[in-house]
N, C-alpha and C positions, 0 to 999 in steps of 0.2 A: 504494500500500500504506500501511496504516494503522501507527503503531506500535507497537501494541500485536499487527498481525500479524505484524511484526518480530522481535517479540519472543518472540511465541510459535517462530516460525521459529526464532529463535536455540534454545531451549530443544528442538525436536526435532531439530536438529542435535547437540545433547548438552550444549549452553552452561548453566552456572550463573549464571542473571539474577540478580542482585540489586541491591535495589533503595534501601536504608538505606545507600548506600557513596558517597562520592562522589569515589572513584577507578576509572579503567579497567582490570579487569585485563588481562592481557596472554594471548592465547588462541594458544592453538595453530593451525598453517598446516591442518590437515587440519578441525579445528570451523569456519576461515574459510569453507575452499572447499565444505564443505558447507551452510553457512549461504548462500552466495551461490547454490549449487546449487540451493536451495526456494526463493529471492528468485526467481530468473529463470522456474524452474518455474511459481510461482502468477503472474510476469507474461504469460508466454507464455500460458498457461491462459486469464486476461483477455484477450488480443487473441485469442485465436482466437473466443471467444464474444463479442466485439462484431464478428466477421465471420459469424456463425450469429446474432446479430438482424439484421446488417443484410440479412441472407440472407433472414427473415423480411419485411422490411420491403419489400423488392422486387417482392411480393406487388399490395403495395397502391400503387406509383406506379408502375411501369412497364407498359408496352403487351404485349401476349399473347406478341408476337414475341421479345422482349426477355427474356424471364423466364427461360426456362431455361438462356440461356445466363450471363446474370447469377447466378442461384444456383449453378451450376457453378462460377462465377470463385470466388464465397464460400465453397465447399464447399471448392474446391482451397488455397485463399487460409487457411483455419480450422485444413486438413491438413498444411500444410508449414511452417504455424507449430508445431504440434505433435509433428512429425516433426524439430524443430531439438533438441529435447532427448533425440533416441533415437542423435545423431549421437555 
């Protein structure tokens, strides 16, 4: 993650970014665990779509026999990363 999508993170969590200060201010326990809540969200979101390329990608270097069971593992593998944030 970038930090400027951090920061946007921060600010739909409810944070007031600013950016002219050069002190921390001190946030509330509920803006944290929401801000960590969209941190894990958009990573979990990334790993599951680099298991739907490489689901993709299976295509094109494995043998016939090989293939569907392979994209199943990626399909399952995409799904219960994204099923970790419904827990």
């Amino acid at each position: 993650m970038t930090q400027d999508e951090i920061i946007e993170m921060a600010r739909q969590a409810g944070l007031h970014v600013a950016s002219d200060v050069n002190w921390m201010p001190v946030i509330g326990l509920d803006y944290a665990k929401r801000l960590i809540e969209l941190a894990a969200a958009k990573e979990r979101e990334a790993c599951a779509k680099v298991c739907e390329t490489a689901r993709e990608a299976i295509w094109e270097y494995h043998e016939e026999h090989l293939k569907a069971a392979a994209c199943n593992v990626c399909t399952n593998i995409a799904q219960a990363i994204r099923a970790r944030g419904q827990a």
